[in-house]
DRENVO-754478 format. One line per 4 residues: number of its first residue (from 1); for each residue x, y, z of C-alpha. Coordinates in steps of 0.25 Angstrom, whole numbers. Layout:
N
NUM	X:Y:Z ~ ...
This chain:
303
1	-200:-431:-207 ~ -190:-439:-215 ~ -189:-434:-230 ~ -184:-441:-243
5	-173:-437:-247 ~ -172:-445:-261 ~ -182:-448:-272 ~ -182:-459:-282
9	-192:-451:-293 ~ -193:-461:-304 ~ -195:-463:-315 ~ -206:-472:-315
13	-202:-486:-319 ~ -189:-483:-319 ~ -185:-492:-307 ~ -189:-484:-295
17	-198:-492:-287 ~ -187:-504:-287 ~ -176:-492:-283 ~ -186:-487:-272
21	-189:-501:-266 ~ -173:-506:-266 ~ -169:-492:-260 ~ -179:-494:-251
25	-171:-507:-245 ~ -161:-498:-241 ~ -157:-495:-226 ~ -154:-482:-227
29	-166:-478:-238 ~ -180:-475:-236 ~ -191:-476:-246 ~ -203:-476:-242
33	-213:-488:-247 ~ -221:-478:-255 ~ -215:-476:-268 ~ -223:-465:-277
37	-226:-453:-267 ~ -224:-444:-278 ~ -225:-431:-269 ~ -216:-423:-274
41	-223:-424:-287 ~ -236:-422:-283 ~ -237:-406:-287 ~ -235:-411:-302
45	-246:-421:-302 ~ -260:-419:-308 ~ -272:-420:-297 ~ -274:-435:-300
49	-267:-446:-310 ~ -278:-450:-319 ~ -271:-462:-326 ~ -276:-476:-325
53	-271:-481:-309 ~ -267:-468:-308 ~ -273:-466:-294 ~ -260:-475:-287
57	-252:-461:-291 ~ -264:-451:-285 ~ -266:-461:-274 ~ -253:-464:-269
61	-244:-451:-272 ~ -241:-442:-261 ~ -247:-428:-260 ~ -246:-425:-245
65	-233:-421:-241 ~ -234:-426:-225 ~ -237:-440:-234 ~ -227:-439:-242
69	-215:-437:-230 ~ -222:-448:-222 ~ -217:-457:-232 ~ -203:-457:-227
73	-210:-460:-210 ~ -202:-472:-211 ~ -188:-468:-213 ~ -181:-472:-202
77	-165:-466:-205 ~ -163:-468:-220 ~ -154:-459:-226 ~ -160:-458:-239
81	-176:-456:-239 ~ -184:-458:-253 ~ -197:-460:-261 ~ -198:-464:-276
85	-208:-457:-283 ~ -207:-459:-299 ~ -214:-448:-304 ~ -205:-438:-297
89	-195:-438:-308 ~ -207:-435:-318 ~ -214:-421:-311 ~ -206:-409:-314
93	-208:-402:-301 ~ -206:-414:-293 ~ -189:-412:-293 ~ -190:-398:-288
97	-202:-402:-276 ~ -190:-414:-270 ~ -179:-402:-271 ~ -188:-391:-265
101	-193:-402:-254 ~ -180:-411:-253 ~ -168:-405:-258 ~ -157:-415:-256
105	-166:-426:-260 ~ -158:-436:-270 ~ -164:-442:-282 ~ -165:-456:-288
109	-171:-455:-303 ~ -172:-469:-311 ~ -173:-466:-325 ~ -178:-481:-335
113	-176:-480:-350 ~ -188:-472:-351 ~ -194:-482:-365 ~ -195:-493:-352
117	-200:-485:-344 ~ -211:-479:-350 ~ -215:-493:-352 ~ -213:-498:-338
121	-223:-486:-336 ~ -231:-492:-346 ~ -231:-508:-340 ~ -235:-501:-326
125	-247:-495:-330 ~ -251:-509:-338 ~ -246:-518:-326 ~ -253:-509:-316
129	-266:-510:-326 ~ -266:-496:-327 ~ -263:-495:-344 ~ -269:-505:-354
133	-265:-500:-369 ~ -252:-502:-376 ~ -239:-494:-372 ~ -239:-487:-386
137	-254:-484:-382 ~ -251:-479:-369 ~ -238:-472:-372 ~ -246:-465:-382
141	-257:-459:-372 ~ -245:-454:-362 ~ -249:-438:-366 ~ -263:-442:-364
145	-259:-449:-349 ~ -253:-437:-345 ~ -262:-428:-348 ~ -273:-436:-342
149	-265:-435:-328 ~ -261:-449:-328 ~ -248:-451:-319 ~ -235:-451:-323
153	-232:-468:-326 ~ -241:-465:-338 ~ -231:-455:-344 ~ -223:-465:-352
157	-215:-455:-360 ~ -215:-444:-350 ~ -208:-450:-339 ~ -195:-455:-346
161	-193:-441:-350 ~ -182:-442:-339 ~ -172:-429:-343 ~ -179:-420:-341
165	-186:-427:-327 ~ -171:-430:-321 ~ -167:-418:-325 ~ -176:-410:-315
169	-171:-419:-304 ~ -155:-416:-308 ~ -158:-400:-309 ~ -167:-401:-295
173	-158:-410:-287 ~ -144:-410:-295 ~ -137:-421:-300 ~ -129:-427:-287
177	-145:-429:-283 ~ -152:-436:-292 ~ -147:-451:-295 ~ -153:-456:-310
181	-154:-471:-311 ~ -154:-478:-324 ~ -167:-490:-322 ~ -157:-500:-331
185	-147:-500:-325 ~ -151:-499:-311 ~ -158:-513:-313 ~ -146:-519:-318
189	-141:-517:-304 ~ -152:-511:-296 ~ -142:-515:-282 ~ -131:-507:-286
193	-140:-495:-292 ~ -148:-496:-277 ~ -135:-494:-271 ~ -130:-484:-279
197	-144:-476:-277 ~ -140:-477:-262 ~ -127:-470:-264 ~ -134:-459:-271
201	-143:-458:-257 ~ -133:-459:-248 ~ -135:-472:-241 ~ -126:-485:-241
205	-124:-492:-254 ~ -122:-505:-246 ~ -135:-507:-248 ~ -141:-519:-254
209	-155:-519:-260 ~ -164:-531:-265 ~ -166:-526:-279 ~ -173:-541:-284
213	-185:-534:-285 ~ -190:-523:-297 ~ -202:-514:-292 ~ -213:-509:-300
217	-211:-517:-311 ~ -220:-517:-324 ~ -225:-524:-332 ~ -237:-533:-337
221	-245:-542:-325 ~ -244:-557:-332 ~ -256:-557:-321 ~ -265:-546:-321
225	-270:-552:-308 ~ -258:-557:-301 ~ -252:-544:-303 ~ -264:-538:-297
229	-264:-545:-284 ~ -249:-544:-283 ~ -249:-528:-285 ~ -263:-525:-280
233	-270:-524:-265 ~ -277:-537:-264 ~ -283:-544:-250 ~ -274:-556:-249
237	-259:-548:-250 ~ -265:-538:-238 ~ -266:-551:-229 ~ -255:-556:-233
241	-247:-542:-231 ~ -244:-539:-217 ~ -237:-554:-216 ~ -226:-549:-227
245	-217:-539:-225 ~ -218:-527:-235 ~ -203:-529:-242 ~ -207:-545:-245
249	-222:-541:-250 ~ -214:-530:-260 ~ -204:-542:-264 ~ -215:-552:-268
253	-224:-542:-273 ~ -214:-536:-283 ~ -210:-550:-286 ~ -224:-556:-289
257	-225:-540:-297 ~ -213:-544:-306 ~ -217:-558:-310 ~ -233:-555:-312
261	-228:-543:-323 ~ -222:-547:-336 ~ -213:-538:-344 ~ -217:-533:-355
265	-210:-526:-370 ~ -212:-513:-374 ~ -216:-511:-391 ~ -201:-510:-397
269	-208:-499:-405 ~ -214:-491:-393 ~ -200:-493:-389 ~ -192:-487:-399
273	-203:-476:-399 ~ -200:-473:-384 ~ -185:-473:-385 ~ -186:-463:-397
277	-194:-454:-387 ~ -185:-456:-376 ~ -174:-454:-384 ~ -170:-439:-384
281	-174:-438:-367 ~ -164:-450:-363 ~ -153:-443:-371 ~ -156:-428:-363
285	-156:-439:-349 ~ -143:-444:-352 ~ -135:-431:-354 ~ -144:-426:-343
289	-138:-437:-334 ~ -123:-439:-342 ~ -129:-453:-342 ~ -128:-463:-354
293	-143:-470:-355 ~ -140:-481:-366 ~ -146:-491:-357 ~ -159:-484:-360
297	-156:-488:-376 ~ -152:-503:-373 ~ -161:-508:-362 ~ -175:-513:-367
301	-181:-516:-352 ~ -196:-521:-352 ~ -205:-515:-344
């Protein structure tokens, strides 16, 4: 039975569903089309998720292990085998689970300026009508989310605590295994950061991946009901399914996605509030990766 031998493990909207579907053009990579399985974190998860459109994460997570290895049925001679699963990075015992299972696995960490991430977080739960209150509001019930069991997206500050995360992945696989990539500066050229991600797997860098579209993105529905039909089951798109091939429905569904969702600006307050926080954290990640992370201090993204 064929085993990955890599893991993209977040973090959450950092990136890693558009690195999981441009990888997944390659040749020589296989990623199967479910993204999420989240075994190996499964041991750290409470019984059941308990947040607002929470049952997607007990619904669709893998706790079965024959489950979780049918996964990769269809690999068919890749070299590098892979699954995404953004909380990975998050769990503390889900580094040491992959080494004690998989060993040589390799691992590909995207790492956002965590102010912009916690509010992508925050426009996914209000694009997916999951959160209805304020960011402020939210962000100041996060204790209360956690401790209520709700899943992980919902843990705005917690998440972009990254040094410590990553640093569990360097001292579990060492560093010639674990690849960290910067969110802004992989879009600024996501070809060449595909490319060099191949390198680190192992397979050619010739390699030329259709990066037109972002995956996953957040944001406000300018059409509740549009966004709806276009994300959602609905009776029409499962007649009109089996006549287009899978890749061209993704293409055209991301598309309609990014034009129905309309960006939106965090509070500059809540802002400067956030990067106070981060602050002391983004300083112990960059002499934990001897990387500089200014881009973190003069990018302003929107979520």
């Amino acid at each position: 039975m064929p085993r990955p031998n890599f893991f993209i493990v977040g973090a959450a909207k950092s990136g890693t569903s558009s690195l999981d579907r441009y990888l997944g053009q390659h040749p020589e990579v296989y990623i199967p089309p479910k993204k999420e399985a989240h075994f190996f974190s499964i041991p750290d998860f409470p019984p059941v998720f308990r947040g607002p459109g929470d049952e997607g994460m007990n619904q669709y997570t893998i706790r079965d292990r024959d489950m979780y290895y049918h996964l990769f049925d269809g690999v068919a001679g890749e070299k590098a085998i892979g699954e995404s699963s953004v909380f990975y990075l998050y769990y503390p015992g889900t580094a040491q689970r992959m080494k004690q299972e998989i060993p040589d696995a390799k691992i590909i960490i995207m790492l956002r300026n965590p102010v912009d991430r916690a509010f992508s977080a925050y426009m996914h739960l209000i694009r997916d009508e999951r959160e209805h209150r304020s960011f402020r509001e939210s962000l100041a019930k996060e204790a209360e989310f956690k401790a209520n069991d709700f899943e992980p997206m919902w843990y705005y500050r917690e998440l972009g605590l990254y040094s410590e995360q990553v640093k569990r992945y360097l001292e579990t696989f060492g560093r010639d295994r674990v690849k960290v990539i910067i969110f802004e500066e992989f879009v600024k050229d996501a070809v060449s950061g595909v490319q060099d991600v191949a390198a680190f797997l192992g397979v050619s860098t010739d390699f030329v991946p259709d990066t037109s579209i972002r995956h996953n993105e957040s944001g406000v529905p300018k059409s509740r009901l549009l966004y709806n039909f276009i994300s959602k089951p609905h009776g029409i798109k499962e007649l009109v399914k089996p006549l287009v091939p899978t890749g061209v429905r993704e293409r055209l569904g991301n598309q309609a996605k990014s034009m129905v969702l309309e960006r939106a600006q965090m509070d500059p307050d809540v802002r400067s509030e956030l990067e106070a926080y981060f602050a002391e954290d983004v300083k112990k990640l960059e002499e934990l990766l001897h990387r500089d992370l200014s881009v973190w201090r003069k990018v302003k993204s929107r979520a």
